[in-house]
C-alpha positions as CSV (number, residue, x, y, z in Angstrom):
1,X,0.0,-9.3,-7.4
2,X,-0.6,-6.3,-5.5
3,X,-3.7,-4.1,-6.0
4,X,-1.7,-0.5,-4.8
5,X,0.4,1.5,-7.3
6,X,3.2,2.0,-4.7
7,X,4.2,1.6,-0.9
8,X,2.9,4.9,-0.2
9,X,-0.6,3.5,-1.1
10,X,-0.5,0.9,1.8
11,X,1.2,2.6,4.4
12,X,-0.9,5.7,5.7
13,X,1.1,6.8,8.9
14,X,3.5,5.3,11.7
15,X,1.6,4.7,14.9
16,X,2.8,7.1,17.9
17,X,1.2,5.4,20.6
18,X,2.6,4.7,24.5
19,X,2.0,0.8,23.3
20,X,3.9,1.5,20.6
21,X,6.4,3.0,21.7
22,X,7.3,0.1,24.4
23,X,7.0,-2.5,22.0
24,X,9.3,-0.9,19.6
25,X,12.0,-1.8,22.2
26,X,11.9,-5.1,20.7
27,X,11.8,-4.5,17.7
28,X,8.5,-3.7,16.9
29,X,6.9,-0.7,14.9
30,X,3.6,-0.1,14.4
31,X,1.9,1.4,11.6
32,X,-1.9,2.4,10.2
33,X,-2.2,0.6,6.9
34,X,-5.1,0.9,3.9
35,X,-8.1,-2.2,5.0
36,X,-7.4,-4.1,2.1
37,X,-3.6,-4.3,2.1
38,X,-1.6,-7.9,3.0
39,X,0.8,-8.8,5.2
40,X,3.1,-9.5,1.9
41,X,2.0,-6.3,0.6
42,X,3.0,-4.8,3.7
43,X,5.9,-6.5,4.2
44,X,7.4,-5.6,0.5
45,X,6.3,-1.6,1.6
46,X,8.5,-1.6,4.8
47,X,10.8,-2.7,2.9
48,X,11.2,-0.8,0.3
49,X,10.4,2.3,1.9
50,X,12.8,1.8,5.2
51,X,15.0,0.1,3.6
52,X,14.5,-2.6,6.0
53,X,14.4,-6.3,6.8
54,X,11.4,-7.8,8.2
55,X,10.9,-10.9,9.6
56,X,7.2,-10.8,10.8
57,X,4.0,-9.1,10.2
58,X,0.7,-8.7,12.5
59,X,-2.3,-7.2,11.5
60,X,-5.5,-6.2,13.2
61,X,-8.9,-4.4,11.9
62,X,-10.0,-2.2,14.3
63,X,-13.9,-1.2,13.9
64,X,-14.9,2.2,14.3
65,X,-16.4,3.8,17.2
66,X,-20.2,4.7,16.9
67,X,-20.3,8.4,18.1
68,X,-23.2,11.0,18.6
69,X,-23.0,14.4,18.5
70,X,-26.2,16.8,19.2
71,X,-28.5,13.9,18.8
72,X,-27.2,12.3,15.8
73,X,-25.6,8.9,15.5
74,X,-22.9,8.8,13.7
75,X,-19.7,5.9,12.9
76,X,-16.1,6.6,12.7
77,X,-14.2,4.4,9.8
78,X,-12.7,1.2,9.9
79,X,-9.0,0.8,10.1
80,X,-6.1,-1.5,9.9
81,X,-3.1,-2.1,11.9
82,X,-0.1,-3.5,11.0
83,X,2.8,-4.4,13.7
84,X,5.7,-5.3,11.7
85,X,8.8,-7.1,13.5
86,X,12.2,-5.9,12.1
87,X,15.4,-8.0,12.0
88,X,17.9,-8.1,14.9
89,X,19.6,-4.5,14.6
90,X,17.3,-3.0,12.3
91,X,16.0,0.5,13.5
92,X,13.3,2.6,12.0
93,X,12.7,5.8,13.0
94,X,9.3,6.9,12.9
95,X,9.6,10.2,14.8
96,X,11.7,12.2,11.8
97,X,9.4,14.9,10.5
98,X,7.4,15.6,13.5
């Protein structure tokens, strides 16, 4: 059983990326999803949310950067990315609202 309340819990924003946007002519969408979410718990989001079949989800945890600024050291956060594979046809468009 899932941890998140709803599928706005896992999914924090589509990815708009030139990688992401040649991939996604194949079928492919990416998004940036919560660290401790699954690929079933991602899957079941898309889903619901797009309305959406999905045959295959990848995910990656990207580390952040460590990062000064004037002399202090500093780290960015940690994140999760999720490249989900959608069903011959399927479409989602992640550029409505921008």
């Amino acid at each position: 059983m899932s941890a998140f309340a709803s599928p706005h819990d896992i999914i924090i924003a589509p990815m708009i990326t030139e990688k992401a946007t040649r991939v996604s002519e194949h079928g492919q969408i990416s998004f940036k999803v919560r660290l401790g979410a699954s690929k079933t718990d991602i899957k079941r989001a898309i889903e619901k949310l797009f309305k959406v079949k999905v045959t295959a989800v990848n995910t990656a945890r990207v580390k952040g950067k460590v990062k000064r600024f004037k002399g202090y050291v500093g780290q960015r956060s940690d994140w999760k990315k999720a490249i989900v594979t959608l069903e011959k046809g399927q479409t989602i468009d992640v550029t409505t609202g921008i």
